[in-house]
C-alpha positions as CSV (number, residue, x, y, z in Angstrom):
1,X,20.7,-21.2,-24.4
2,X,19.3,-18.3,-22.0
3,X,16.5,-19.1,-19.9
4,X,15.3,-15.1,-21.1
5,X,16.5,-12.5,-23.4
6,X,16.4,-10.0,-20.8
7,X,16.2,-10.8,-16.7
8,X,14.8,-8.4,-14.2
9,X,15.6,-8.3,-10.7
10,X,13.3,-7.0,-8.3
11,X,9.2,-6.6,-9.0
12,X,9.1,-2.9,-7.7
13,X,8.7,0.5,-9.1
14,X,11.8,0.1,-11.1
15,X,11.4,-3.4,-12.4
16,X,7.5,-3.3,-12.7
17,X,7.8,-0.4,-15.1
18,X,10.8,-2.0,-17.4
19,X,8.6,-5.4,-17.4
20,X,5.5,-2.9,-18.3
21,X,7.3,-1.3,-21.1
22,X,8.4,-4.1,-22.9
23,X,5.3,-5.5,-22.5
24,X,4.0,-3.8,-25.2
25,X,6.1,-5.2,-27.8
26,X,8.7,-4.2,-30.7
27,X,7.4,-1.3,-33.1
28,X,5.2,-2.6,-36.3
29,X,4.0,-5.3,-33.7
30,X,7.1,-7.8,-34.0
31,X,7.9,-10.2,-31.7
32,X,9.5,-8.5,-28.3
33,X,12.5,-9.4,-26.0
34,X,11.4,-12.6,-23.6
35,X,11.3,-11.4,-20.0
36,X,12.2,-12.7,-16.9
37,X,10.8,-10.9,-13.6
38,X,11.9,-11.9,-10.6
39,X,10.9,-11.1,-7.7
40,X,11.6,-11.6,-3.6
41,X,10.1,-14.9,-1.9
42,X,7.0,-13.8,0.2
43,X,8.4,-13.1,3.5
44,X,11.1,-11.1,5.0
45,X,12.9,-10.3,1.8
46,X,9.8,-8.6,0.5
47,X,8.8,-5.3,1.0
48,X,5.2,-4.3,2.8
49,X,2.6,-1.9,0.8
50,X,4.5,1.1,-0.6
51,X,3.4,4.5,-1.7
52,X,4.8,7.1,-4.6
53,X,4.1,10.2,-5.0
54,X,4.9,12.2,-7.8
55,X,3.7,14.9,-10.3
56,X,2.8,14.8,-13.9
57,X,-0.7,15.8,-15.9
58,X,-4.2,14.4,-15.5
59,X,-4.8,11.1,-17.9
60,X,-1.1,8.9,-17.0
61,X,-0.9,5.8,-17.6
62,X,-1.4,5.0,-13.9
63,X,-4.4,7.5,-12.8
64,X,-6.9,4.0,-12.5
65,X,-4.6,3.1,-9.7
66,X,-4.2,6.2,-7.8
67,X,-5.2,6.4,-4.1
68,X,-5.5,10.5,-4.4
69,X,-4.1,12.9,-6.1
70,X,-4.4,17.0,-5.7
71,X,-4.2,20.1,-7.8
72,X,-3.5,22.4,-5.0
73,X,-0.2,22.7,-3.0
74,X,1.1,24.6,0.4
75,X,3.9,25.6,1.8
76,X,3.8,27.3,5.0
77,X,7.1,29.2,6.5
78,X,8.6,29.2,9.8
79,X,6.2,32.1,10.5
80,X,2.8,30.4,9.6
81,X,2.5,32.1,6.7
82,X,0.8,30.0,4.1
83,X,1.4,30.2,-0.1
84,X,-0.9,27.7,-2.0
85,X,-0.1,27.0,-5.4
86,X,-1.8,25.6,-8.5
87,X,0.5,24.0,-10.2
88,X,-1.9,23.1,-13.7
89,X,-1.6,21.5,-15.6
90,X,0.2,18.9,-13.1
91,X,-1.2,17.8,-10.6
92,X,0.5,15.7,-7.4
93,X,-0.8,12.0,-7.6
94,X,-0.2,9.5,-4.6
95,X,0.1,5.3,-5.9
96,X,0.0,2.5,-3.7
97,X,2.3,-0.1,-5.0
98,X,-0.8,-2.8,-4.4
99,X,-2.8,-1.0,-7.1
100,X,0.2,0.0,-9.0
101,X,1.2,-4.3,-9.1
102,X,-2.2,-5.2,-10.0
103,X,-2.8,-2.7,-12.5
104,X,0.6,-4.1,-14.5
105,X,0.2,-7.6,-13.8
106,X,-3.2,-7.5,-15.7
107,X,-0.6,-5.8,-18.8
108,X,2.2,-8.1,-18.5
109,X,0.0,-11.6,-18.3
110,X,-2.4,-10.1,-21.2
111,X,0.9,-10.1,-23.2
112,X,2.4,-13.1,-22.2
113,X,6.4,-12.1,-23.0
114,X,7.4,-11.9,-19.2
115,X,7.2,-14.8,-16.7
116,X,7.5,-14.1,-13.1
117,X,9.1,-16.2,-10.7
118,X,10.2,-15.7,-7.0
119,X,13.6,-16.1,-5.6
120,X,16.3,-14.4,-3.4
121,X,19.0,-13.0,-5.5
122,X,22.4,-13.6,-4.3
123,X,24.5,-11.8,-6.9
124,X,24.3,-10.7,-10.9
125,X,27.0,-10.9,-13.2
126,X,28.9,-10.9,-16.5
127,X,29.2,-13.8,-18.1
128,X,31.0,-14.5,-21.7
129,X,28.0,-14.3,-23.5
130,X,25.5,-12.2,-21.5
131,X,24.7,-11.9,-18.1
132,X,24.3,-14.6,-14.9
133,X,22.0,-14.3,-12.2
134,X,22.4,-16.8,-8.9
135,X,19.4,-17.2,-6.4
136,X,17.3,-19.1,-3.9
137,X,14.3,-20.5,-4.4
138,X,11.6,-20.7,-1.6
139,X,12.6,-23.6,-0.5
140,X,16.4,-22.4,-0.5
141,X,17.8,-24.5,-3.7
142,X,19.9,-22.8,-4.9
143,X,18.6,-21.8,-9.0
144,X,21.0,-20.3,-12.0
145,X,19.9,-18.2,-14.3
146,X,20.7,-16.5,-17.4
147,X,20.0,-13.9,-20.0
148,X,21.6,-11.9,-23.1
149,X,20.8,-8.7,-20.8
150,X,20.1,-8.2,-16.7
151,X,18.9,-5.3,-14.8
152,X,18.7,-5.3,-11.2
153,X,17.1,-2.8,-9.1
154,X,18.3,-4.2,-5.9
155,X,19.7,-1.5,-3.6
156,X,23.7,-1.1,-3.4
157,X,25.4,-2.5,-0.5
158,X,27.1,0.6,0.2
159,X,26.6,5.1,-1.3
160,X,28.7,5.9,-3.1
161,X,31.4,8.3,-2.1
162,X,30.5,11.9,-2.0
163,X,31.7,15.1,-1.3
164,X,28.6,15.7,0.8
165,X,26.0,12.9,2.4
166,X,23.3,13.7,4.3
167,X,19.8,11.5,5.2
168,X,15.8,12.6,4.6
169,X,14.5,10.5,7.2
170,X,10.9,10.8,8.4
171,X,8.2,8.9,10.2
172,X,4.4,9.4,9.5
173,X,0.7,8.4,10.8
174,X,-2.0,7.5,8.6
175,X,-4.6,9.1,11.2
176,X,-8.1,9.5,11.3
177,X,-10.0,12.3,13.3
178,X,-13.0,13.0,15.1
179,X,-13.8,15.6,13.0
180,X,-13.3,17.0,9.4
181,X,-10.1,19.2,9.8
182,X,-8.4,18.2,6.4
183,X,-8.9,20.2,3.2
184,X,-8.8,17.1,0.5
185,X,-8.3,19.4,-2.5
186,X,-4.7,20.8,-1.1
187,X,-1.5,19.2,-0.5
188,X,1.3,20.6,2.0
189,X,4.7,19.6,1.0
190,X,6.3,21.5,3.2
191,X,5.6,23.0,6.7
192,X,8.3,24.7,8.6
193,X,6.3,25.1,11.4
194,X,8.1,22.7,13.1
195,X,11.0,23.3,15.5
196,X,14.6,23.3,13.8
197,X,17.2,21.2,14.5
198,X,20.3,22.9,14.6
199,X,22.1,21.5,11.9
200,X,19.8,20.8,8.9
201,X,16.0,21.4,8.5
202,X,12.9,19.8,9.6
203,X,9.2,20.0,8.0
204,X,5.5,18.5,8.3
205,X,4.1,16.5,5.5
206,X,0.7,16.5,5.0
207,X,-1.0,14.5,2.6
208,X,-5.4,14.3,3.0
209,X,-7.0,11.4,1.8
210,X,-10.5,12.6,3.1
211,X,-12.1,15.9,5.6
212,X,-10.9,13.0,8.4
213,X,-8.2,10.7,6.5
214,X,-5.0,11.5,6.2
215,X,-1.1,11.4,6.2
216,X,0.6,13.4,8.7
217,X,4.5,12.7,8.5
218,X,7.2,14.3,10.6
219,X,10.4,15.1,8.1
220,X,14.7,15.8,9.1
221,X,17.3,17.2,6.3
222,X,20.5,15.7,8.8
223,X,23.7,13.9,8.9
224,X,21.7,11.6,11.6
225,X,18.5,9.7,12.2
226,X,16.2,10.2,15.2
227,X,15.5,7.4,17.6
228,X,12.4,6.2,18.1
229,X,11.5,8.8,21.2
230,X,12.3,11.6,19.0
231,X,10.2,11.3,16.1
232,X,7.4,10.0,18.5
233,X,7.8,13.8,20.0
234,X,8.0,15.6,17.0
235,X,4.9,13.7,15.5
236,X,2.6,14.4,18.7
237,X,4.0,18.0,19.2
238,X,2.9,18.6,14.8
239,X,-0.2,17.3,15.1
240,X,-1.2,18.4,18.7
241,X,0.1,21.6,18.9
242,X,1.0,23.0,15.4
243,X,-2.4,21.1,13.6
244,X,-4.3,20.7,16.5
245,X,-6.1,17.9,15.2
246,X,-7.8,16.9,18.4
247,X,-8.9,13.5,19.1
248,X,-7.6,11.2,16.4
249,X,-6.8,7.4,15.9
250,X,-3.8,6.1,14.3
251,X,-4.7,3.6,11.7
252,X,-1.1,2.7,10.2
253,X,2.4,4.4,9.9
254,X,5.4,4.3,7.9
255,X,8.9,5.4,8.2
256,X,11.9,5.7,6.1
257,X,15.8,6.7,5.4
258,X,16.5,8.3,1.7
259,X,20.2,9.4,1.0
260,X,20.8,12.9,-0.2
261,X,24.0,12.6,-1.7
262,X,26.3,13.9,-4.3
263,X,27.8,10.4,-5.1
264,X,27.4,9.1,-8.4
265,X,25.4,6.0,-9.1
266,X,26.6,3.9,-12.1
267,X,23.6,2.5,-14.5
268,X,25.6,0.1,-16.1
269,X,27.2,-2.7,-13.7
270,X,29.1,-4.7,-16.3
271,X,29.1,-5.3,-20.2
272,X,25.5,-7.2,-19.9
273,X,24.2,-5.9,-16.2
274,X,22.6,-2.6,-15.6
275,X,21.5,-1.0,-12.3
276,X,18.1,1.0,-12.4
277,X,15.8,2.4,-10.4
278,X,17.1,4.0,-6.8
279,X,20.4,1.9,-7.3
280,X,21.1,3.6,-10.7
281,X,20.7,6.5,-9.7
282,X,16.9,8.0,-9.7
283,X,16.6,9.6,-6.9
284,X,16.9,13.3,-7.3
285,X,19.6,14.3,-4.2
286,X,17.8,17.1,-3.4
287,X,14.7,16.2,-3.1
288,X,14.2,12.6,-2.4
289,X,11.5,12.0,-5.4
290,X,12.0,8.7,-7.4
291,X,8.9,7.7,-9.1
292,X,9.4,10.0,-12.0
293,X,13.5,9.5,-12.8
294,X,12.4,5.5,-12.8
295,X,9.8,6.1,-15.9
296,X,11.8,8.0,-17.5
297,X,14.7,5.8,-17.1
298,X,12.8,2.7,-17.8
299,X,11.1,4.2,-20.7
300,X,14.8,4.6,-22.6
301,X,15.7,1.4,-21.6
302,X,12.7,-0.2,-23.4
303,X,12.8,1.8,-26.1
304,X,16.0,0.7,-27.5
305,X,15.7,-3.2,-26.3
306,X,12.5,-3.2,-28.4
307,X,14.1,-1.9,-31.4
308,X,16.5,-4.0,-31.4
309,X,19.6,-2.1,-30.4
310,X,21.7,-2.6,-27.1
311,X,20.6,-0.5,-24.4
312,X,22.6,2.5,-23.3
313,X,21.7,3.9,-20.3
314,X,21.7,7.6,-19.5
315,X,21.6,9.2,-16.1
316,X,18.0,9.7,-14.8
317,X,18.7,13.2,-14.1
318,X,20.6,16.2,-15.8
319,X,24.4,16.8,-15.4
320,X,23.4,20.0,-15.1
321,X,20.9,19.3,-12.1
322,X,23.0,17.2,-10.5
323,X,25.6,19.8,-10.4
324,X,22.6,22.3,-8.5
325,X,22.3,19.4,-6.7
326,X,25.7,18.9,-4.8
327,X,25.6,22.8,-4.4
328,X,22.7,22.9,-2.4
329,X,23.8,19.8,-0.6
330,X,26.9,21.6,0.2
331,X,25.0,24.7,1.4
332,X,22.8,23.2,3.4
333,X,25.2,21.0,5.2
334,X,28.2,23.8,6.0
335,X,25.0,25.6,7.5
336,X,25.5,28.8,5.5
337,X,22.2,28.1,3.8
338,X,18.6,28.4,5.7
339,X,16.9,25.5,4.3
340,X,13.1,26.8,5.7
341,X,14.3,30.3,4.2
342,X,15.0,28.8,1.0
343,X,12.1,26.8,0.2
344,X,9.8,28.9,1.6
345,X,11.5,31.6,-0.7
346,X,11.1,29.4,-4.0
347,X,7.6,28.3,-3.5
348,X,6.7,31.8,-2.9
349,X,8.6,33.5,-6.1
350,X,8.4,30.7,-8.5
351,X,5.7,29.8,-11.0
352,X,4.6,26.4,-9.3
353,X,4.2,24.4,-13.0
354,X,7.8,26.0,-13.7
355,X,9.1,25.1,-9.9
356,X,7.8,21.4,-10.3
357,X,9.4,21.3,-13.7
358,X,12.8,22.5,-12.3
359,X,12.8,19.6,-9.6
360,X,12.2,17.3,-11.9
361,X,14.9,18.3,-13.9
362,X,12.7,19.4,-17.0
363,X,13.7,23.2,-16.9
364,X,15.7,25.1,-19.7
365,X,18.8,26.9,-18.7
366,X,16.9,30.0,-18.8
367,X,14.4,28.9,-16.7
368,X,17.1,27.8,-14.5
369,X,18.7,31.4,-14.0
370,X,15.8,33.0,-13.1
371,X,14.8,30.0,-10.6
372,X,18.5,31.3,-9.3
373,X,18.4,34.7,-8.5
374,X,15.5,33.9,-6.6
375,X,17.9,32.2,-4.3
376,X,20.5,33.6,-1.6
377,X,23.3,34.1,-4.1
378,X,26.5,34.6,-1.7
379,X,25.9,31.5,0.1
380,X,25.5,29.3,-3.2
381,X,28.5,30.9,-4.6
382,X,31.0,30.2,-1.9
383,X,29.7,26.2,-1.7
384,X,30.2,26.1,-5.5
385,X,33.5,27.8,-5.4
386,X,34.6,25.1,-2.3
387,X,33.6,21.8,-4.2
388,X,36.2,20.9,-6.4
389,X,38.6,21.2,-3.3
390,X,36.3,18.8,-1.5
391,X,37.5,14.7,-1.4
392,X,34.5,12.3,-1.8
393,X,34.5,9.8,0.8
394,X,32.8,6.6,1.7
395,X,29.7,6.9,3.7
396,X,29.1,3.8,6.3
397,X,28.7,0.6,4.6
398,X,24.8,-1.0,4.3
399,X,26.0,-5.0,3.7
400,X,23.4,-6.9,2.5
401,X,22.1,-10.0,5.0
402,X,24.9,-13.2,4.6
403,X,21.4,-15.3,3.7
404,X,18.9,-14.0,1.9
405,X,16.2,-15.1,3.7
406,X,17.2,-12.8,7.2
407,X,16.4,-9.2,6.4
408,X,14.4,-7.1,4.4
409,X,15.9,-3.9,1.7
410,X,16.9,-1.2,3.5
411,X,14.2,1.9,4.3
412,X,12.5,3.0,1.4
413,X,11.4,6.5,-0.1
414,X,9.4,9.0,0.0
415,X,7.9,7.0,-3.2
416,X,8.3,3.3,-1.4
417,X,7.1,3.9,1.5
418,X,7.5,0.9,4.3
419,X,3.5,1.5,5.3
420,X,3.5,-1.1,8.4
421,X,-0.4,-1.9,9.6
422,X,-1.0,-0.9,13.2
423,X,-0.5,-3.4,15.6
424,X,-3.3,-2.1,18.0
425,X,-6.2,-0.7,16.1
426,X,-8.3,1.0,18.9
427,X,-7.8,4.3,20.7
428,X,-5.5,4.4,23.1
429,X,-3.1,7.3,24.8
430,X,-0.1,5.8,23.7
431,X,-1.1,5.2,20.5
432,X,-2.0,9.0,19.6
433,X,-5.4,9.4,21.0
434,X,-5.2,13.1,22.0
């Protein structure tokens, strides 16, 4: 006897929205899979409030939950110059993962064919007749559990190897200012106003939440992280010389580390296990998005549990956008490709609907060819020609904590955002009052 049909590790974006989707039960209103979520004891294992961001059109499934979304996006070049976008019918939708828990947990307990419980997972396995799940309780018992399917969301120990490996790391302040110097219908993805590091490429992010609210975030394309004087630099120089916000507050911030590799993520972990989410491969390499690759991966998944036929996972994102993928990794990290050129360029030349389409992976191969001429040709040529020479090696090793009660997940993305409350929540100088 299993203690579910199906087991779920980890109650984030991943597992939430496999738990959500077989929620709703097998087609013709038959009796669904039995579900088991589990998620991390309250404490250090546990992530704090996380944000997505993604795009799709107006009336998803999630829009009751959303904290703001826009229908306008920038992009301003090295050189100031700005090109807003209306990228209709989508629009780009920001979800806290408080409202986004609530919001399913109403679903799953109004359906009653998922129980939740709480427990550090030590590993997941194959077993002879499905899959085995070993844990900790709260208290530290050790529990074992076990179902005719699992799929675990927890991050991999280590990347996988890849030809090329670089990190989208960033650091951001939820600020508020003195005065109304946001524009709460427009979005800037990208500003490359900032200073350039010399290998790589480095933008503002700016997200408004209100004429004084918003999310002002500090964002490298490198091979290395800052330290903590660095991005404490960048941050004040964007905001105080580049936005001149004047006097503002600093409410909260957040900070993260998001792979951009060309390694390949297995989806399936053994006969009965499955990875999904970020460990299975979601993230798009090139652009760090996740929320979007997890629905659609989730959405398959449940699909053929619920009819009744053993799941077969399929890569989150095209073979064919991967391959653009580890190409424009490769150009970007030899340095023959101008990363703020190249951006600036597509945003500028590129339907926005169609652009958004084409980073999502959603594009025809038509579509795709005229996306690429509108890129610098030579250098995208030479990094394809080079690749298949190129070994794939083993980036540094992330081990998970011996117990797992002594550290938290690693960083997460742009879409699970570690969103950390501010320690000292009056003005101050060294806490951004300018």
């Amino acid at each position: 006897m299993h203690d579910a049909d199906i087991i779920i590790v980890g109650a984030g974006a991943a597992g939430l929205s496999l738990a959500r989707r077989l929620s709703d039960g097998a087609p013709g209103g038959g009796r669904g899979p039995t579900v088991l979520l589990i998620d991390a004891p309250r404490g250090p294992l546990r992530p704090p409030e996380r944000t997505w961001c993604f795009w799709e059109v107006p009336g998803g499934p999630y829009d009751a939950a959303l904290s703001a979304s826009w229908g306008r996006l920038r992009v301003r070049g090295p050189d100031g110059e700005a090109t807003v976008a209306d990228p209709a019918p989508l629009r780009y939708k920001m979800l806290r993962s408080g409202a986004f828990e609530t919001l399913v947990a109403r679903q799953l307990n109004a359906s009653g064919v998922c129980r939740r419980a709480e427990a550090a997972v030590e590993s997941v396995r194959d077993v002879p007749d499905g899959a085995e799940v070993r844990a900790y309780d709260a208290s530290g018992r050790r529990v074992v559990l076990t179902a005719r399917w699992a799929f675990d969301s927890r991050p991999p120990p280590r990347l996988p190897p890849a030809r090329t490996t670089l990190l989208q790391h960033f650091r951001g302040w939820f600020v508020r200012t003195e005065r109304p110097v946001f524009d709460p219908r427009t979005a800037d993805l990208m500003d490359f106003r900032t200073p350039q590091p010399a290998h790589g490429l480095s933008f503002g992010y700016l997200l408004p939440l209100g004429p004084r609210h918003a999310l002002v975030e500090y964002t490298e394309f490198s091979r290395a992280v800052l330290d903590d004087a660095g991005y404490e630099r960048a941050l004040r120089q964007y905001t105080g010389q580049i936005l001149d916000l004047g006097p503002f507050r600093i409410t909260a911030s957040e900070e993260g580390v998001i792979p951009m590799t060309d390694g390949r993520f297995p989806c399936r972990a053994g006969r009965s296990v499955f990875r999904i989410g970020a460990a299975g491969g979601a993230t798009r390499p090139s652009t760090g998005y996740t929320f979007a690759a997890v629905r659609r991966q989730t959405e398959a998944l449940a699909a053929d549990l619920l009819a009744g036929r053993d799941p077969a996972p399929r890569p989150p994102h095209p073979a064919r956008a991967r391959a653009m993928d580890a190409v424009l990794l490769r150009a970007l990290d030899s340095g023959r490709l101008d990363g703020a050129a190249f951006f600036t360029g597509l945003f500028r030349h590129v339907p926005a609907e169609r652009l958004l389409r084409f980073l999502d992976g959603r594009t025809r191969v038509p579509e795709d060819l005229l996306i690429g001429l509108r890129t610098p040709v030579m250098p995208m040529l030479r990094s394809l020609a080079e690749l298949p020479f190129l070994p794939r090696r083993v980036a540094p090793s992330r081990p998970r904590p011996p117990s797992p009660f002594l550290s938290r997940s690693p960083s997460p993305s742009r879409e699970s955002r570690d969103l950390s409350p501010d320690p000292d929540p009056d003005p101050s100088p060294d806490r951004g009052e300018r």
